[in-house]
N, C-alpha and C positions, 0 to 999 in steps of 0.2 A: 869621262862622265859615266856613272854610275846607270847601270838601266833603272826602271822602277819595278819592284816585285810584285809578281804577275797578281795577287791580289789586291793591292793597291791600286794596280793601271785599271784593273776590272772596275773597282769602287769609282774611281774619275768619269769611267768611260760612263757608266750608269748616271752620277749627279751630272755631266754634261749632256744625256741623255736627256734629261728631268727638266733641267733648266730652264728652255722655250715651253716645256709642257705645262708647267706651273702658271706663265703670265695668261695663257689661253685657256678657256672653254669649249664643249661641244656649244653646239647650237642648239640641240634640244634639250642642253638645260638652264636656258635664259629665255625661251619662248614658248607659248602656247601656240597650238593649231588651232584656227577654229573651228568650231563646233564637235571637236574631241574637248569633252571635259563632264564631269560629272555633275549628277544630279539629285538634290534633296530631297530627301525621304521623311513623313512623321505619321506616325501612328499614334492611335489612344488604346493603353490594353489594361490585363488585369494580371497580377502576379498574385500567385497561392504558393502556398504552403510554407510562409514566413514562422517562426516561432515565439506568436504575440507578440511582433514590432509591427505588423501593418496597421492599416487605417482604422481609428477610431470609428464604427458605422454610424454613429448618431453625430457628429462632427463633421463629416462627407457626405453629401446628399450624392454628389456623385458616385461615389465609390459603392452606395447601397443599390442605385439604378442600376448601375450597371453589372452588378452583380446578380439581381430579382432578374435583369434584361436575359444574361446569361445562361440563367438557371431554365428561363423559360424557354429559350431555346432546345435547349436539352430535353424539354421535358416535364419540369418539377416546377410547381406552382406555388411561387413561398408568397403572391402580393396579402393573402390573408392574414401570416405568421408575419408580415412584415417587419413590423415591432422588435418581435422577437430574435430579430439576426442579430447578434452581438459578437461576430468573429472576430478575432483579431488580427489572424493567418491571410486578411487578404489586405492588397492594395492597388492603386489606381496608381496607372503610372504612364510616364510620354517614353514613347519608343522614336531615336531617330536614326538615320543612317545616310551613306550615301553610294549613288548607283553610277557604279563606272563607267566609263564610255565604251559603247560597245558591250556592255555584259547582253549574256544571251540568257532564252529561257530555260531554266533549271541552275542560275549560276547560283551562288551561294555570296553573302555579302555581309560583315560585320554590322551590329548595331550597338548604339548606347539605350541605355535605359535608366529614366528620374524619376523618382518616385513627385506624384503630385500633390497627396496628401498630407498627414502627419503621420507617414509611415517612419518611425526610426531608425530599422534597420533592413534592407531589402537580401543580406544574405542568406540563401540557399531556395530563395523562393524560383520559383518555374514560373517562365512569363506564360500566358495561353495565346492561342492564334490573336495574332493581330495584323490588320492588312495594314499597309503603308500607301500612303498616298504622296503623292506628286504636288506640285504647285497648279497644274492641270486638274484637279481633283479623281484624277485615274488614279485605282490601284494597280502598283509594277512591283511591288513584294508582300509575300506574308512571312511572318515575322514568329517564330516559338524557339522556347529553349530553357536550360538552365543557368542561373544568373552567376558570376561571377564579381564582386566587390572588390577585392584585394584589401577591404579595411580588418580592421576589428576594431572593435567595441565592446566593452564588458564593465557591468557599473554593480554593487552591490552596496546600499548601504547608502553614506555621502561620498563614495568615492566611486569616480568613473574613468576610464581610460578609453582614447577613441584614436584612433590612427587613420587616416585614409578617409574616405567620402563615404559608410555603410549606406546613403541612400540613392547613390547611382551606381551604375553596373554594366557590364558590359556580356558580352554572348557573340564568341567568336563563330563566323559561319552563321549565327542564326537566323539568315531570313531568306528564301529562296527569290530567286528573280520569276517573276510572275510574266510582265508585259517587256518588250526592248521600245529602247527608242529608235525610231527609225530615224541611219544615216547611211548612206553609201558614200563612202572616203573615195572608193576605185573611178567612181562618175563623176566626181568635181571637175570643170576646167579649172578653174580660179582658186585661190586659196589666199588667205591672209593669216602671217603669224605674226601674235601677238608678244612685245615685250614684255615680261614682269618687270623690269624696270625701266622706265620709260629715257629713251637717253638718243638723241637725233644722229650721234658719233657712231654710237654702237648699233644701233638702224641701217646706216649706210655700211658697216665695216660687214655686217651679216649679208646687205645684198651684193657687196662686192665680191664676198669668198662664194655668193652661190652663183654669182653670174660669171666666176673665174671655173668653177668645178663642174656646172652642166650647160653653161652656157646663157644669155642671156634672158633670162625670164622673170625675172625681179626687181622690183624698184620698191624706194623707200617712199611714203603719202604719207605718214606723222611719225613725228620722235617714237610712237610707241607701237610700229603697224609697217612691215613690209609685205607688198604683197606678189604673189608668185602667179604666174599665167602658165599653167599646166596643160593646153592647147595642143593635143599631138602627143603627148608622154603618157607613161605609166605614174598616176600621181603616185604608188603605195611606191615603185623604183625612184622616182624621184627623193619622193619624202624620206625614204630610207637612207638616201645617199647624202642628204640635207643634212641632218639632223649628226650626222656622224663628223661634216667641219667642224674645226675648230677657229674663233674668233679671239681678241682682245676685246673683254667687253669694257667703255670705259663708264667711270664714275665722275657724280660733279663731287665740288669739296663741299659737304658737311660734316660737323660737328654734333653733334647729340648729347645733350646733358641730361641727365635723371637725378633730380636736387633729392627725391626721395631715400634712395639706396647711395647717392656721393658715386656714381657710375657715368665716365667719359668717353666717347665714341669719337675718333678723329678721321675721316677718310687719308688717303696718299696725298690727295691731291689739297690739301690745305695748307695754304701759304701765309705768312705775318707779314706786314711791309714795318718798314724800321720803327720800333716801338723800345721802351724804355721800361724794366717792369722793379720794383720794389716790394716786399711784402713782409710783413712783420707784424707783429702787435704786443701791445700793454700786456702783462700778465702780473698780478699782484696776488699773493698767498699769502696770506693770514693762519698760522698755525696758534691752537693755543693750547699751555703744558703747564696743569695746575699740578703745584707743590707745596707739599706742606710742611709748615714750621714747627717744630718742637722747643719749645721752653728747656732751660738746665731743669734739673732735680731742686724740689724748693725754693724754687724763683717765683713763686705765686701764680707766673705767669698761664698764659691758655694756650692749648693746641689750636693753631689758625690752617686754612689752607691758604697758599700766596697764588697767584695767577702770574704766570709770565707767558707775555704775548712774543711771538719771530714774525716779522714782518720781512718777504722776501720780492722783491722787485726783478722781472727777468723783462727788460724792453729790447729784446733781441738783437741787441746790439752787431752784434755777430753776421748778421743777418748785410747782405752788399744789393746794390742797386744793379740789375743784370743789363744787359742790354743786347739787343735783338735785329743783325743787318737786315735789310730787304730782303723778302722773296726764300726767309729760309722755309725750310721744310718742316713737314712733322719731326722726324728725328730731331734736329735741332731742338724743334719748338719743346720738345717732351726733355731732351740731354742739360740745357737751358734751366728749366722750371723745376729737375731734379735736383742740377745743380744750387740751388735758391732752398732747398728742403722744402718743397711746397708738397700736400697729402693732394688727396683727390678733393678735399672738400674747398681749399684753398684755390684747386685750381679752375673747381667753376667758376669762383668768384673774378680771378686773373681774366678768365678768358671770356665771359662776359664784362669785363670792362675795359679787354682790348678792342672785343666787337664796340664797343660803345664809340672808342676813339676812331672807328673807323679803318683802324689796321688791321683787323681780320679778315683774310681773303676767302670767305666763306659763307654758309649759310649755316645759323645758330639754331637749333631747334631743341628747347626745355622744355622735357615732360613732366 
């Protein structure tokens, strides 16, 4: 018997490596912790120095208040000249973001920014302070920078080219953390981690790996919520040490259809029970190939044009009745349906009419 060549055995030993790691997960990335989670940010601000795309001032009642509002802060008293503002260079715009858990004061934190008016193009403009507020109505960021779009736009004449969004915008870093929210993670006894997908199998399979790896302190209370009694421990050693299992998380069988785009979504776990499928249709083409007559020389006769019609019938003859044991699988189901030449638009229609007969072992969800 031949050895294997030590590159070879290396590649085995790695994909047999890989193998059990593939069907598992960590646990923190199928779970929230409570109360680590971020929190929503909106400001109202003002962007300058656009190049005549901002706000119409006589169209914005907004955009001119808060402009006169701004001026007078500063200083400069334009309620007289009012009338007279005709800028184009500014616009009114919503600043949002959001504040991570845990950010401290002085962190720094992405925003977006949309324009509110009929500003049409917000590139190169500089947004000015804008505080952010909370759903609290506290401000926990202010918010300045220069804008970035990633569009273009450029129209001369009747003809315009526009790529990308010019009237939202982004400002990486631009808003500093003002207020934290206060949490102390180190002082919890209790803790409850949240599923993103809510599933009672993979509930219990998460408090089993945590009560096999620190010991008993978790138990599962809904399909979507284990929770942990941290009583005596170091929650941050614990949660470090949590978070680092790995689980099978399972799924139930759906199916997801998008009749808009002809786009199929089948889980693993979807099953057919014995079904019979057929598919074909009528297809009649109608070609028509107008030809013309010519008369001999001196036959008196007239140039006509003749029409002739090709009538082509294709009732897919070709086309076999498949059929489908018990309890197969996706593969099947997909090897099956390929087999039959069914596209994706065909095969909505199969498989909501296998859900109909009640052989589909699954949940059907059309958007």
């Amino acid at each position: 018997m031949r050895p294997f060549p030590p590159l070879l055995l290396t590649l085995l030993l790695l994909l047999g490596a890989l193998v059990p790691a593939t069907a598992q997960v960590r646990i923190k990335d199928i779970v929230d912790v409570e109360g680590v989670r971020e929190n929503q940010l909106l400001g109202y601000g003002l962007v300058v120095g656009l190049n005549g795309t901002g706000d119409k001032l006589k169209n914005n009642v907004f955009t001119l208040e808060s402009l006169v509002g701004m001026l007078e802060r500063l200083g400069v008293n334009t309620r007289d000249q009012i009338a007279n503002l005709t800028t184009k260079d500014v616009a009114a715009v919503m600043v949002t973001g959001e504040l991570p858990a845990f950010a401290r004061n002085g962190s720094r934190i992405d925003v977006a920014v949309s324009a509110l008016g009929d500003a049409s193009n917000l590139t190169g403009g500089i947004l000015l302070v804008t505080p952010m507020l909370a759903a609290d109505g506290e401000v926990y960021a202010v918010a300045q920078g220069a804008l970035v779009t990633g569009a273009i736009a450029a129209h001369d004449g009747a003809s315009s080219v526009t790529r990308g969004v010019p009237t939202s915008a982004r400002i990486a870093n631009g808003a500093t953390v003002e207020r934290e929210v206060p949490f102390h993670l180190d002082k919890v006894t209790k803790l409850r981690l949240a599923l993103r997908n809510s599933d009672l199998t993979t509930a219990r399979r998460i408090a089993t790996a945590i009560n096999a790896a620190v010991g008993p302190i978790s138990h599962v209370t809904d399909p979507r919520t284990v929770t942990l009694d941290l009583t005596g421990r170091n929650p941050i050693d614990t949660l470090a040490t949590i978070e680092e299992l790995r689980v099978q998380p399972d799924s139930p069988a759906i199916v997801v259809i998008d009749e808009a785009s002809g786009t199929v979504v089948m889980g693993a776990n979807v099953r057919i029970s014995k079904v019979a499928i057929a598919q074909g249709n009528l297809t009649i083409r109608v070609t028509e190939t107008p030809e013309v007559s010519q008369p001999p020389p001196l036959s008196g006769g007239t140039t006509t044009t003749v029409p002739r019609t090709k009538i082509q019938i294709d009732d897919q003859h070709d086309r076999k009745l498949g059929i489908l044991s018990a309890g197969v699988t996706l593969r099947d189901l997909v090897a099956s349906l390929n087999a039959l030449g069914v596209g994706p638009r065909d095969l909505i229609s199969i498989l909501q009419s296998i859900k109909a007969a009640g052989a589909l072992q699954a949940d059907l969800k059309v958007r």
